[in-house]
N, CA, C, O and CB atoms as a CASP TS submission, in Angstrom:
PFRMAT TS
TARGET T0000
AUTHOR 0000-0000-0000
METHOD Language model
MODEL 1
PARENT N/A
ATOM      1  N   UNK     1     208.005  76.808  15.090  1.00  0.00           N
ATOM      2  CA  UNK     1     207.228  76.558  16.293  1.00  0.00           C
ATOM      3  C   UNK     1     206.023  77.497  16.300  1.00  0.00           C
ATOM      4  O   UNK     1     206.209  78.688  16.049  1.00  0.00           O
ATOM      5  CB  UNK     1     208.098  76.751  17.573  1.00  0.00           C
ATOM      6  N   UNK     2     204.897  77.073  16.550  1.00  0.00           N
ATOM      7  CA  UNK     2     203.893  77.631  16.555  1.00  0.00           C
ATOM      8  C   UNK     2     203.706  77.979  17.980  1.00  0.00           C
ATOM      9  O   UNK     2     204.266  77.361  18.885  1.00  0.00           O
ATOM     10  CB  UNK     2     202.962  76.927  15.931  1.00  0.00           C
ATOM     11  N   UNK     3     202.562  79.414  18.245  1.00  0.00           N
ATOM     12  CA  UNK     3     202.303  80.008  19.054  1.00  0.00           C
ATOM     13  C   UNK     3     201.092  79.922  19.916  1.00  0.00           C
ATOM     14  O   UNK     3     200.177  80.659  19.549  1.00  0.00           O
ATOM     15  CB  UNK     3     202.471  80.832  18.617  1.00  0.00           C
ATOM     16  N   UNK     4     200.843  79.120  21.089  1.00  0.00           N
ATOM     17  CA  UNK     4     199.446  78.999  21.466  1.00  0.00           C
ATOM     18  C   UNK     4     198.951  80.028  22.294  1.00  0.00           C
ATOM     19  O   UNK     4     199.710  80.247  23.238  1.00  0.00           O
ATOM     20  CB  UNK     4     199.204  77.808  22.104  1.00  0.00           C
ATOM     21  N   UNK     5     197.980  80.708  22.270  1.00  0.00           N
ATOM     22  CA  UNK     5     197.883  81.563  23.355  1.00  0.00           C
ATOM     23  C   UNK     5     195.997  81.165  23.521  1.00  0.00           C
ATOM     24  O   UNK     5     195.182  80.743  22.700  1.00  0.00           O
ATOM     25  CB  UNK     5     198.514  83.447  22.921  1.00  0.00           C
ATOM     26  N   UNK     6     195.868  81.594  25.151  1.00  0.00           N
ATOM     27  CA  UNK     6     194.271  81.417  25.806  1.00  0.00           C
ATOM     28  C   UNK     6     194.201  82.491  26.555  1.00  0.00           C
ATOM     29  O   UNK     6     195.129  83.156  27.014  1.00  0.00           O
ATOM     30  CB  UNK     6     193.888  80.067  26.780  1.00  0.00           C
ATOM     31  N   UNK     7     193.019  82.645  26.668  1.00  0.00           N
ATOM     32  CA  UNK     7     192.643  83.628  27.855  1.00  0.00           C
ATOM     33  C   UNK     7     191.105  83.729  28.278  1.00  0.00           C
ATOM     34  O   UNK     7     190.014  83.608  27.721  1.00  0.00           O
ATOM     35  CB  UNK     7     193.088  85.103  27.442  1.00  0.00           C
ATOM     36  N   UNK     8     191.611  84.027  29.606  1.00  0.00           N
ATOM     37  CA  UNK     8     190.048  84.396  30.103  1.00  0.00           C
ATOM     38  C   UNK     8     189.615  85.103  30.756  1.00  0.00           C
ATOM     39  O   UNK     8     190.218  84.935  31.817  1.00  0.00           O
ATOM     40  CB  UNK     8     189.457  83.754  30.582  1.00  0.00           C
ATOM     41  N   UNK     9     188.474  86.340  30.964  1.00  0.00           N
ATOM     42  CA  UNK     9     188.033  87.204  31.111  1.00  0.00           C
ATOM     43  C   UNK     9     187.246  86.841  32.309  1.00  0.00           C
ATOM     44  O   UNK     9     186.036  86.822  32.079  1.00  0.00           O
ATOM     45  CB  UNK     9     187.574  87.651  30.058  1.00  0.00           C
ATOM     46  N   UNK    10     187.690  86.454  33.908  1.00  0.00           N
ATOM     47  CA  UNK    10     186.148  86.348  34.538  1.00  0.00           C
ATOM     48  C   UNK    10     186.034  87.214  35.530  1.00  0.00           C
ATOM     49  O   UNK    10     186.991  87.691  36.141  1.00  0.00           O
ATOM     50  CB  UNK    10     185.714  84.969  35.144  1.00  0.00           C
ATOM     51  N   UNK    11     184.841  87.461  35.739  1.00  0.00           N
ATOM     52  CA  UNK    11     184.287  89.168  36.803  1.00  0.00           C
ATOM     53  C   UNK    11     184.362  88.355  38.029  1.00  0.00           C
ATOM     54  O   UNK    11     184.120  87.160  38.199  1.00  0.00           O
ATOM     55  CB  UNK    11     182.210  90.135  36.558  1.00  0.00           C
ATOM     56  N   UNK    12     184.822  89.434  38.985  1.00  0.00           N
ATOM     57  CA  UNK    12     185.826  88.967  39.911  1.00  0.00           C
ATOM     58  C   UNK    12     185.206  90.290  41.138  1.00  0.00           C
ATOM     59  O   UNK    12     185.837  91.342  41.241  1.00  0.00           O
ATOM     60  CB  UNK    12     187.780  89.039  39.167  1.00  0.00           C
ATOM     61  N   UNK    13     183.888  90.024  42.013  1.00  0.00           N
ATOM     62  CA  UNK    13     183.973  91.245  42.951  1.00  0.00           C
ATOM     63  C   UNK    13     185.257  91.518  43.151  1.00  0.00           C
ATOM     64  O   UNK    13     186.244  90.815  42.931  1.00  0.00           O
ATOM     65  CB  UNK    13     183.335  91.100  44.277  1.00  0.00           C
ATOM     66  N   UNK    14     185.133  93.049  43.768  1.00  0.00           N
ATOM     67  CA  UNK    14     186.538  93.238  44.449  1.00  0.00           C
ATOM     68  C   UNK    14     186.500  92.946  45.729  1.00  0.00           C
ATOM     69  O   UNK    14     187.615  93.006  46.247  1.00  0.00           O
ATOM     70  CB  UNK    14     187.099  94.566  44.379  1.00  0.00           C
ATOM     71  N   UNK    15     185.483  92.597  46.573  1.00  0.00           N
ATOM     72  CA  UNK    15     186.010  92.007  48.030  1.00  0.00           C
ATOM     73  C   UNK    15     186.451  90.171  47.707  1.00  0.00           C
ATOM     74  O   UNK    15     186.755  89.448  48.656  1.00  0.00           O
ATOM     75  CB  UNK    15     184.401  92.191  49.445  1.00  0.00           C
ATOM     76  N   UNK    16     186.428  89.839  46.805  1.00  0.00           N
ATOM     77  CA  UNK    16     186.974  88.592  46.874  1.00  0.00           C
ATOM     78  C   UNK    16     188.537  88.573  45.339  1.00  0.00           C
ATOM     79  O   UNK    16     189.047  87.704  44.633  1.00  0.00           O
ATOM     80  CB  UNK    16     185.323  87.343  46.614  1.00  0.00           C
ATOM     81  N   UNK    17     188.686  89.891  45.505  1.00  0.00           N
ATOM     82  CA  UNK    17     190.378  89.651  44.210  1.00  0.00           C
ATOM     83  C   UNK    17     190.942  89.255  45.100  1.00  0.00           C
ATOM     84  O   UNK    17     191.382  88.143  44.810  1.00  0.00           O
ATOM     85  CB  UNK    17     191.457  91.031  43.304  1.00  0.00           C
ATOM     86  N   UNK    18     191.244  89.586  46.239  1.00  0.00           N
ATOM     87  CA  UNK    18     192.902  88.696  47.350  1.00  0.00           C
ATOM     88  C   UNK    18     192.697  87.677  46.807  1.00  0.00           C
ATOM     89  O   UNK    18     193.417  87.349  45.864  1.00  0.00           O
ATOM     90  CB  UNK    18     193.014  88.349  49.365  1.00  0.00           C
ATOM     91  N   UNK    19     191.404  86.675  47.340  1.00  0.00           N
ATOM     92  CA  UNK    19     191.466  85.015  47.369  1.00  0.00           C
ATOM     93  C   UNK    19     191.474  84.634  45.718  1.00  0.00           C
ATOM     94  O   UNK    19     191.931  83.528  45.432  1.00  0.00           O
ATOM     95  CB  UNK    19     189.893  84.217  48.285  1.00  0.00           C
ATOM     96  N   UNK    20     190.952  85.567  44.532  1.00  0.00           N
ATOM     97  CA  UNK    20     191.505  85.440  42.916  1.00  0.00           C
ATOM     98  C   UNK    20     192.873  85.615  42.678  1.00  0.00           C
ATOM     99  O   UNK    20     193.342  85.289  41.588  1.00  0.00           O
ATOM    100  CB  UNK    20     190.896  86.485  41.968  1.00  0.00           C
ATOM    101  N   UNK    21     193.617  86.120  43.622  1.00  0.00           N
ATOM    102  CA  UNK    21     195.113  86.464  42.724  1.00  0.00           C
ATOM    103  C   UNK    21     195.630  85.034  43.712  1.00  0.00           C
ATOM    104  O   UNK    21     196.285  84.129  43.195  1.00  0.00           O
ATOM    105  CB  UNK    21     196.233  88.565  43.030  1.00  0.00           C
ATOM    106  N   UNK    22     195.255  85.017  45.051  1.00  0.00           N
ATOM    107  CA  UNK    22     196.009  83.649  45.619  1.00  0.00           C
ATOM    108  C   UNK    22     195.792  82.608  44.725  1.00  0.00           C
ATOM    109  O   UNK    22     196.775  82.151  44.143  1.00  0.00           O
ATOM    110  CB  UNK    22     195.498  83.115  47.055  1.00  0.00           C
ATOM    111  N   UNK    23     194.465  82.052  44.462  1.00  0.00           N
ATOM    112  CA  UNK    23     193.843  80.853  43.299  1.00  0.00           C
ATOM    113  C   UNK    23     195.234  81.441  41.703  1.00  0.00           C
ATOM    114  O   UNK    23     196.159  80.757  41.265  1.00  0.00           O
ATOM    115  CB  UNK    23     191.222  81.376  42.741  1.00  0.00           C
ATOM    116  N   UNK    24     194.950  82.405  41.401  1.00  0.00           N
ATOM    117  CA  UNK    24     195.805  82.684  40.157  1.00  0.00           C
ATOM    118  C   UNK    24     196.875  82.440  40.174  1.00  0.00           C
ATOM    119  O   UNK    24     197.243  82.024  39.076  1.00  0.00           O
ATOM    120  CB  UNK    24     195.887  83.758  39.737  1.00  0.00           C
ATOM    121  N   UNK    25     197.929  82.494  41.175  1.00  0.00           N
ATOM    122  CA  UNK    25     198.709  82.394  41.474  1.00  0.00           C
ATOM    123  C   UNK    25     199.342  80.858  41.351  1.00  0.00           C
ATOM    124  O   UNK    25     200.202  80.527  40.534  1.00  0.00           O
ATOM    125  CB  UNK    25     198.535  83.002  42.372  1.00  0.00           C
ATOM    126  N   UNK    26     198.818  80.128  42.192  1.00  0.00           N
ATOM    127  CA  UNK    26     198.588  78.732  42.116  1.00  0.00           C
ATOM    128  C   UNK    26     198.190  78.136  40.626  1.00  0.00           C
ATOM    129  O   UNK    26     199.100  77.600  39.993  1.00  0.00           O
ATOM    130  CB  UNK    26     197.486  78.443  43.122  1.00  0.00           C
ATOM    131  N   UNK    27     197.264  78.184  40.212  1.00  0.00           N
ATOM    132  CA  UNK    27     196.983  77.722  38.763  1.00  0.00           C
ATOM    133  C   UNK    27     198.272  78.406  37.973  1.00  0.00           C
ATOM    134  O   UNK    27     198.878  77.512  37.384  1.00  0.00           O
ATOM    135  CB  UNK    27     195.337  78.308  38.133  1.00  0.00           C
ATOM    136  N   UNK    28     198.749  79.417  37.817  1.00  0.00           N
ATOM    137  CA  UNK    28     199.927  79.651  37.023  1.00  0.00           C
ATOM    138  C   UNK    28     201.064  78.548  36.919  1.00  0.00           C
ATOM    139  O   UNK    28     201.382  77.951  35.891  1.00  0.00           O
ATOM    140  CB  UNK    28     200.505  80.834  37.541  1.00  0.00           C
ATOM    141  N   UNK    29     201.802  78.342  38.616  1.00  0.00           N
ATOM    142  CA  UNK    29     201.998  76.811  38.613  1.00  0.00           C
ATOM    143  C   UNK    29     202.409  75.824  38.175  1.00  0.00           C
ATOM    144  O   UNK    29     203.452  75.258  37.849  1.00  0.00           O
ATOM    145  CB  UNK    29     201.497  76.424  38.595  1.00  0.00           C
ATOM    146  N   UNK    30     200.938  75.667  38.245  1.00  0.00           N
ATOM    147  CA  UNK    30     200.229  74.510  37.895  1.00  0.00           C
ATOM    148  C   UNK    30     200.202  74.422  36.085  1.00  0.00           C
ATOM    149  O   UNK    30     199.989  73.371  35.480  1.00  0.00           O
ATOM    150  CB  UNK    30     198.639  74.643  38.658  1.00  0.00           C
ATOM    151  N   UNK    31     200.397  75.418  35.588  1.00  0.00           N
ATOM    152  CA  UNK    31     200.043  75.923  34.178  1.00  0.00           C
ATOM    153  C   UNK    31     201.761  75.598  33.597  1.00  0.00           C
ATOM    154  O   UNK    31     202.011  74.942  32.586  1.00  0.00           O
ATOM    155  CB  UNK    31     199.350  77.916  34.131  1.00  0.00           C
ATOM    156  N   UNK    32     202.447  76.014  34.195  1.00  0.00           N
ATOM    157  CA  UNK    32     204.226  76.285  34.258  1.00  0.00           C
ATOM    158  C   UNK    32     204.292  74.512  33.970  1.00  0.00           C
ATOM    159  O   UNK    32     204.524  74.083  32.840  1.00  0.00           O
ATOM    160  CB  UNK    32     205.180  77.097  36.299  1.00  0.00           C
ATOM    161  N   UNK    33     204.114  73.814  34.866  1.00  0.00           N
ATOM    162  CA  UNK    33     204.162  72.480  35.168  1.00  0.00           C
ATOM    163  C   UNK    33     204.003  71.796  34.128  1.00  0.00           C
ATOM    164  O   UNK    33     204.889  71.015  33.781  1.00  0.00           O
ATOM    165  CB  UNK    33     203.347  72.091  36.046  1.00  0.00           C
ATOM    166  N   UNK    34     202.652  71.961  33.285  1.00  0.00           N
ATOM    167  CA  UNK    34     202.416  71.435  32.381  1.00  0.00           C
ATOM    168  C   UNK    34     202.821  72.094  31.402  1.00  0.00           C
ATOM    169  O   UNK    34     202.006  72.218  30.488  1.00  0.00           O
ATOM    170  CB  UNK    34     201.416  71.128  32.364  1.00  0.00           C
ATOM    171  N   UNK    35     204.050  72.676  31.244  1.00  0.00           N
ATOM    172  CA  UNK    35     204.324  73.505  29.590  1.00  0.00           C
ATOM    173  C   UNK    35     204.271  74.982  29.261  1.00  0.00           C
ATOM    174  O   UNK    35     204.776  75.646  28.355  1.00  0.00           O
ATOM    175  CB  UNK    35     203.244  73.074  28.566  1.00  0.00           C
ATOM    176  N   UNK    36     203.515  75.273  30.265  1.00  0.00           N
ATOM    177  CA  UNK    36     203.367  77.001  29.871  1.00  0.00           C
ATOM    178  C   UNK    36     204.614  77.511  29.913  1.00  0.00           C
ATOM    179  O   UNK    36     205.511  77.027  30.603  1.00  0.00           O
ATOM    180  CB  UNK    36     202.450  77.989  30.924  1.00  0.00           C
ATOM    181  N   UNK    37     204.739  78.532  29.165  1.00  0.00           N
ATOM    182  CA  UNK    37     206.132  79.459  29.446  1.00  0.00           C
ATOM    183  C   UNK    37     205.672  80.438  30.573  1.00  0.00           C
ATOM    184  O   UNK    37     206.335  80.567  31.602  1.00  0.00           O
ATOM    185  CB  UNK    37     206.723  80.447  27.954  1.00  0.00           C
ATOM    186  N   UNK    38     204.594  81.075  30.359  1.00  0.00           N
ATOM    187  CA  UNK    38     204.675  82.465  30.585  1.00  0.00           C
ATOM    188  C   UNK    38     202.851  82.408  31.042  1.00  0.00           C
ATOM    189  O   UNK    38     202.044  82.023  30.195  1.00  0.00           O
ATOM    190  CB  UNK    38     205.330  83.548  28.991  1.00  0.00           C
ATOM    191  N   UNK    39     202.479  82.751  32.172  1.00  0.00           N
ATOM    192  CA  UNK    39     201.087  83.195  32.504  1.00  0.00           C
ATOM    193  C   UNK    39     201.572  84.510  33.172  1.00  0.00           C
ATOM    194  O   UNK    39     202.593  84.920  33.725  1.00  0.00           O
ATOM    195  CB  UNK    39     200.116  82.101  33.525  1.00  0.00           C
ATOM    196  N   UNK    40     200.255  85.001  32.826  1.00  0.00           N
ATOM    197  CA  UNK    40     200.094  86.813  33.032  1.00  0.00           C
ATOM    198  C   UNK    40     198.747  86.931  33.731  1.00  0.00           C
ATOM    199  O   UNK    40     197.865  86.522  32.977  1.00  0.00           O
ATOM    200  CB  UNK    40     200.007  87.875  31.360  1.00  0.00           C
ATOM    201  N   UNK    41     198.393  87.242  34.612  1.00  0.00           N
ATOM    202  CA  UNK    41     197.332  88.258  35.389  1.00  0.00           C
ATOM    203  C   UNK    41     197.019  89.542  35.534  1.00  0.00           C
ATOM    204  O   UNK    41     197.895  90.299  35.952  1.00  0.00           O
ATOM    205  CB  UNK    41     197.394  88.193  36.360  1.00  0.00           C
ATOM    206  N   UNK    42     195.624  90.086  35.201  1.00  0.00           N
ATOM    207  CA  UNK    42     195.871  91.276  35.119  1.00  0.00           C
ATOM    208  C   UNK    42     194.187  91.501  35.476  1.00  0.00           C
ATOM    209  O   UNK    42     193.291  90.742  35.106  1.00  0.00           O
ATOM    210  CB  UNK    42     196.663  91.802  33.678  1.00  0.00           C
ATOM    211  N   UNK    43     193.977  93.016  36.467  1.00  0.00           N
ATOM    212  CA  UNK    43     192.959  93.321  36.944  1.00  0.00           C
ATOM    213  C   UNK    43     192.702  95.069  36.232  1.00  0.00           C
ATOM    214  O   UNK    43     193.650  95.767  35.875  1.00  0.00           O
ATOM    215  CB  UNK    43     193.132  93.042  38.591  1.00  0.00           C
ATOM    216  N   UNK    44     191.402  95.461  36.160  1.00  0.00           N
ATOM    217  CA  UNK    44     190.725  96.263  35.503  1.00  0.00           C
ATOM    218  C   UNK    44     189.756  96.880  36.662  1.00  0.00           C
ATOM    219  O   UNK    44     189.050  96.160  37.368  1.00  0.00           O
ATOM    220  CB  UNK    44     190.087  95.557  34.293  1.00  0.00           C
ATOM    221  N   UNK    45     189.815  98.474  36.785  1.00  0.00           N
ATOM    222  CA  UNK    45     188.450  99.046  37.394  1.00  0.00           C
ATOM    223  C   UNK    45     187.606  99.288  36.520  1.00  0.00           C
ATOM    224  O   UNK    45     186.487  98.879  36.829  1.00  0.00           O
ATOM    225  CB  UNK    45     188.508 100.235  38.124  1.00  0.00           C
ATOM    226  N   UNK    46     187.709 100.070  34.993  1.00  0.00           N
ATOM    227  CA  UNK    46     186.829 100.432  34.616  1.00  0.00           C
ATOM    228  C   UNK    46     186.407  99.353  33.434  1.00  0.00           C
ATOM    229  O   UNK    46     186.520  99.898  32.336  1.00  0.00           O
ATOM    230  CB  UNK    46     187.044 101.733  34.399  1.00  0.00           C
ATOM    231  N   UNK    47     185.824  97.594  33.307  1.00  0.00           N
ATOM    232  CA  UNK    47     185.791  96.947  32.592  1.00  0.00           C
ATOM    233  C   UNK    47     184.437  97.267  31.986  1.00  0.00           C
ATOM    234  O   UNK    47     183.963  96.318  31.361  1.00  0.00           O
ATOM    235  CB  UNK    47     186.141  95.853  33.030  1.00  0.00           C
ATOM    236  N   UNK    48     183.826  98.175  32.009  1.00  0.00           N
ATOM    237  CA  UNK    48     182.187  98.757  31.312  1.00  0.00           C
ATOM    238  C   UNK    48     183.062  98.976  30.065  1.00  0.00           C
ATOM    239  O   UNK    48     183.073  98.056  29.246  1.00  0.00           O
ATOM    240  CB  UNK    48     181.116 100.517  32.096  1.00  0.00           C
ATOM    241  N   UNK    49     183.459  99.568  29.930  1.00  0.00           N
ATOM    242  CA  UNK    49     184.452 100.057  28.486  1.00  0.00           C
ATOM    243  C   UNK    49     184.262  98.781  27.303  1.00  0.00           C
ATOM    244  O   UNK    49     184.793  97.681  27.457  1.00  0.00           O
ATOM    245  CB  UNK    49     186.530 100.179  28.988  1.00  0.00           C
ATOM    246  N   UNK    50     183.656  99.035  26.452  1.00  0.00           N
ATOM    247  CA  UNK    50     184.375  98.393  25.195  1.00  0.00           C
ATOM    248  C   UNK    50     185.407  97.954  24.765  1.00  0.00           C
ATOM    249  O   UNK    50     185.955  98.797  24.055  1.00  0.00           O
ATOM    250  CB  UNK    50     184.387  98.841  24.511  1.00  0.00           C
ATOM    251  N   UNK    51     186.014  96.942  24.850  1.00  0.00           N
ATOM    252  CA  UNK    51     187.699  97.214  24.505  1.00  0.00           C
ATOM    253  C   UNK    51     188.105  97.211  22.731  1.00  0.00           C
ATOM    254  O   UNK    51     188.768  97.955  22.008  1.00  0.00           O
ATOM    255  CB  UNK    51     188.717  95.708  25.336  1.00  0.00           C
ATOM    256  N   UNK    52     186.969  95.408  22.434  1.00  0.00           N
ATOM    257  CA  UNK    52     187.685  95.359  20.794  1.00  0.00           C
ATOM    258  C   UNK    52     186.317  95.425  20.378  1.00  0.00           C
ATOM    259  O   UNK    52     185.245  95.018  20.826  1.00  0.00           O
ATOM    260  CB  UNK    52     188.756  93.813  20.098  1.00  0.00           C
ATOM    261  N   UNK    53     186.662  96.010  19.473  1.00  0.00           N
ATOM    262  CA  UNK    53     185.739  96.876  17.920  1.00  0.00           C
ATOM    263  C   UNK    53     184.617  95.215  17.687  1.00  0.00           C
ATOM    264  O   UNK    53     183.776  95.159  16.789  1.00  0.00           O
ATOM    265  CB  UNK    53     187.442  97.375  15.705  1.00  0.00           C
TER
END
């Protein structure tokens, strides 16, 4: 069995993350529904950083 993985990176003020993790939340779901095993969310303060080389 092969392994699919996606992701996406989008800038997200912080006076509007509540109404991003509610939407995230929902699309996970929605994601489950159609097949996903496993969705993950995850938030960052310092995203200026470089991450990959």
């Amino acid at each position: 069995m092969s392994n699919y993985h996606e992701g996406f990176v989008p800038t997200i003020a912080r006076k509007n993350l509540a109404a991003y993790r509610r939407l995230a939340r929902r699309t996970g779901l929605v994601w489950r529904d159609h097949g996903a095993l496993v969705y993950v969310g995850c938030a960052g303060d310092d995203m200026n950083a470089r991450v990959c080389p």
